[in-house]
C-alpha positions in Angstrom: -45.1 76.0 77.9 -47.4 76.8 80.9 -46.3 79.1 83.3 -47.9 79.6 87.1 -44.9 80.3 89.4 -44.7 84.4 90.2 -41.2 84.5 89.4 -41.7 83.4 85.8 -44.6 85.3 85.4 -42.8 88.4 86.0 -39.6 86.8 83.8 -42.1 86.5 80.9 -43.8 89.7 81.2 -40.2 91.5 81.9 -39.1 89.7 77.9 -42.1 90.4 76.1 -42.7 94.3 77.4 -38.7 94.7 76.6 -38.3 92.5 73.5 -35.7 90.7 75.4 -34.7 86.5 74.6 -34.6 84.3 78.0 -32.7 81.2 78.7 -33.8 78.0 79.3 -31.5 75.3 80.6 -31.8 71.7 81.8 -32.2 71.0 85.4 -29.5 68.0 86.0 -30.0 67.5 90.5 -32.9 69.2 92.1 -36.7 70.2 91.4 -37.4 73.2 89.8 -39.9 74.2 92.6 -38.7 73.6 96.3 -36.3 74.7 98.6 -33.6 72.2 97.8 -30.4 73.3 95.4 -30.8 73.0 91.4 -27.4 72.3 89.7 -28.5 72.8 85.7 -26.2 71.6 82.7 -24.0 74.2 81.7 -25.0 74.3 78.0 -28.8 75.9 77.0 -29.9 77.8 74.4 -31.6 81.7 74.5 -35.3 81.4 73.6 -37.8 84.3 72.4 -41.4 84.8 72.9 -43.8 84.5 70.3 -47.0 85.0 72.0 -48.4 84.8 75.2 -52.1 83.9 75.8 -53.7 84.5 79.6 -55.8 81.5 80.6 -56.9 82.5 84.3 -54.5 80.7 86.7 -51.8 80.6 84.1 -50.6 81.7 81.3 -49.4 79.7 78.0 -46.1 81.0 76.2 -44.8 79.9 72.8 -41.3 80.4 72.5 -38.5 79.9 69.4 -34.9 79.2 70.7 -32.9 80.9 69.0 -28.9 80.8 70.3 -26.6 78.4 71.9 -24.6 78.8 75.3 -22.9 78.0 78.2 -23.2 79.1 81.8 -19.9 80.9 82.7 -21.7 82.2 86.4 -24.7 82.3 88.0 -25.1 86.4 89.1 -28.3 86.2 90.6 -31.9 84.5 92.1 -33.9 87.5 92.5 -36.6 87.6 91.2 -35.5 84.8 88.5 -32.6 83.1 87.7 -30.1 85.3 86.2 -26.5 83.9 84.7 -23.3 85.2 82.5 -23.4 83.3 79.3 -20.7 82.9 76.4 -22.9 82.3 73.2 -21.6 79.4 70.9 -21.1 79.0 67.5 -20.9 75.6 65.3 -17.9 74.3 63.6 -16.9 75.9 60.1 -15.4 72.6 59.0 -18.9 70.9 57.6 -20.7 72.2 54.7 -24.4 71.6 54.6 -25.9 71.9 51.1 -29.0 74.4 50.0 -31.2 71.4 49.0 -30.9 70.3 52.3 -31.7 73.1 54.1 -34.4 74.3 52.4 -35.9 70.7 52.4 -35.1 70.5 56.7 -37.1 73.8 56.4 -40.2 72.9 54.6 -40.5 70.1 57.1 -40.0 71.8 59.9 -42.8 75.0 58.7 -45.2 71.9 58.3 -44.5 70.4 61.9 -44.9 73.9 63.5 -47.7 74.1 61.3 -49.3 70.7 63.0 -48.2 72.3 66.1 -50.0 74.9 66.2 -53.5 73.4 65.2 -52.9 71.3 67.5 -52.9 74.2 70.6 -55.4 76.2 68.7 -52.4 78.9 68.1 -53.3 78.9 64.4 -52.2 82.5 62.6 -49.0 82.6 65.0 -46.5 83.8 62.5 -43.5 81.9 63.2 -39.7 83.4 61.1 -37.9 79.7 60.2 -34.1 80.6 60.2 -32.3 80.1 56.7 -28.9 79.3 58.3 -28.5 75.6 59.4 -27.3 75.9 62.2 -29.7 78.2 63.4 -32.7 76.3 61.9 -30.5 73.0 63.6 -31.6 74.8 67.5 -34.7 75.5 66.3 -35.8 72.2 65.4 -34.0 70.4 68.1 -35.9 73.2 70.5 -39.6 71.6 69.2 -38.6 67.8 69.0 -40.8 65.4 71.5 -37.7 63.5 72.7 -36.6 63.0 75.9 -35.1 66.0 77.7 -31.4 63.4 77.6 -31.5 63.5 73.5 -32.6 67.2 73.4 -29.1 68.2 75.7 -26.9 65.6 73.2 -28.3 67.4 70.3 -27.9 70.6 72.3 -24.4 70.0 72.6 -23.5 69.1 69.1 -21.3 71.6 67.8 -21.4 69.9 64.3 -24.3 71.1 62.3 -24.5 68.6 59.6 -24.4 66.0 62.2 -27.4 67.5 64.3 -29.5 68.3 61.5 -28.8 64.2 59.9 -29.8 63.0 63.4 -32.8 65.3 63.7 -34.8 64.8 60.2 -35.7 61.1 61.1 -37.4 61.9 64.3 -38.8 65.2 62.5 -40.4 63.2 59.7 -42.0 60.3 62.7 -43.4 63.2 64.4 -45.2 64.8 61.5 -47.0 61.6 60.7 -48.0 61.4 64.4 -48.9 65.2 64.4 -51.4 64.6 61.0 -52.9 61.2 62.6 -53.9 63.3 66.2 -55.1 65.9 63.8 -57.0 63.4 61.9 -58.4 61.8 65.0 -59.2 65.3 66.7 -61.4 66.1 63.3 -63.0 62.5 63.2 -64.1 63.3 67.1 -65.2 66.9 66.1 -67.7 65.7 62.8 -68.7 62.6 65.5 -69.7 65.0 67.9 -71.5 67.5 65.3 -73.1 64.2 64.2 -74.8 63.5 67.4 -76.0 67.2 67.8 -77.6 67.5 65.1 -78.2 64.0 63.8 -81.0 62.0 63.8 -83.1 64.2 66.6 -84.5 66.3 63.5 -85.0 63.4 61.1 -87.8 61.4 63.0 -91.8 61.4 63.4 -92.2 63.2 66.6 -88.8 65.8 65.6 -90.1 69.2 65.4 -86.7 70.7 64.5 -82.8 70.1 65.8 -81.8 69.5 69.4 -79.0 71.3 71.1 -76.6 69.5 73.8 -75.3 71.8 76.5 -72.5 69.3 77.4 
């Protein structure tokens, strides 16, 4: 995520000096920047920071949710945002197997993988949680669904059920993830190709010609 707004700046620099999670909720009425009133949903999930990389007006922060809960009271604004929260657990009743886990998990440690190519964040060392419901927030956290389908999965308080509904939309994204990859290489070797191509290989070429676009 980018961040610009002072407030969050200092939020962001406050959790990474500390070693502190933050919480990020779903605006439902209102704009996140303006004077009118935001009314959020009441159920988010905690969120730590993984790195932080300063690009001149703004900063880019990769963060891992990590825990489920609600919004019991708001207890402050200044200089962010500040609420009481009751962490949530999932339902005991459903049993997810091993097999399934660990194959939700090698999926998932190749979509981050994509991920991270794909923002030039490659090296970040990312921890994949070994309990499902845990890796269940995770995943749902990094889906590229609509903000609606991330709060429904949000809400689930059946893990089985939110790990069945997410592997689909995983395994869809992971193809799209290697084709942009792909594509971004194809570009990359086109590019090289008209650097160095066939400037060096004719009659009057005395050695390679450089671009400076």
């Amino acid at each position: 995520m980018a961040l610009s707004e002072p407030h969050y700046l200092q939020m962001a620099q406050y959790c990474a000096e500390e070693d502190r999670e933050f919480g990020i909720v779903l605006i439902r009425e209102g704009a996140e920047v303006g004077d009118q009133p935001v009314v959020t949903h009441n159920v988010g999930t905690t969120a730590a920071i993984a790195q932080v990389r300063d690009v001149g007006d703004h900063i880019m922060m990769f963060a891992v949710g990590r825990r489920r809960f609600r919004i019991v009271r708001m207890i402050g604004e200044d200089p962010y945002p500040q609420a009481e929260v009751q962490l949530l657990e999932d339902r005991r009743r459903t049993r997810v197997s091993s097999e399934f886990i660990e194959d939700m998990r090698a999926a998932f440690a190749e979509q981050v993988d994509l991920i991270l190519q794909l923002l030039g964040l490659e090296g970040t060392q990312l921890e994949i949680p070994q309990r499902a419901d845990k890796l269940s927030y995770m995943i749902a956290a990094h889906l590229r669904v609509d903000l609606a389908e991330k709060q429904q999965l949000l809400e689930m308080d059946d893990t089985r059920a939110r790990l069945a509904h997410e592997i689909e939309t995983m395994r869809r994204e992971i193809k799209e993830y290697r084709l942009l990859l792909a594509a971004r290489e194809q570009l990359t070797d086109t590019d090289a190709g008209n650097v160095f191509g066939d400037s060096a290989s004719g009659d009057d070429a005395t050695g390679p010609v450089f671009s400076n676009n």
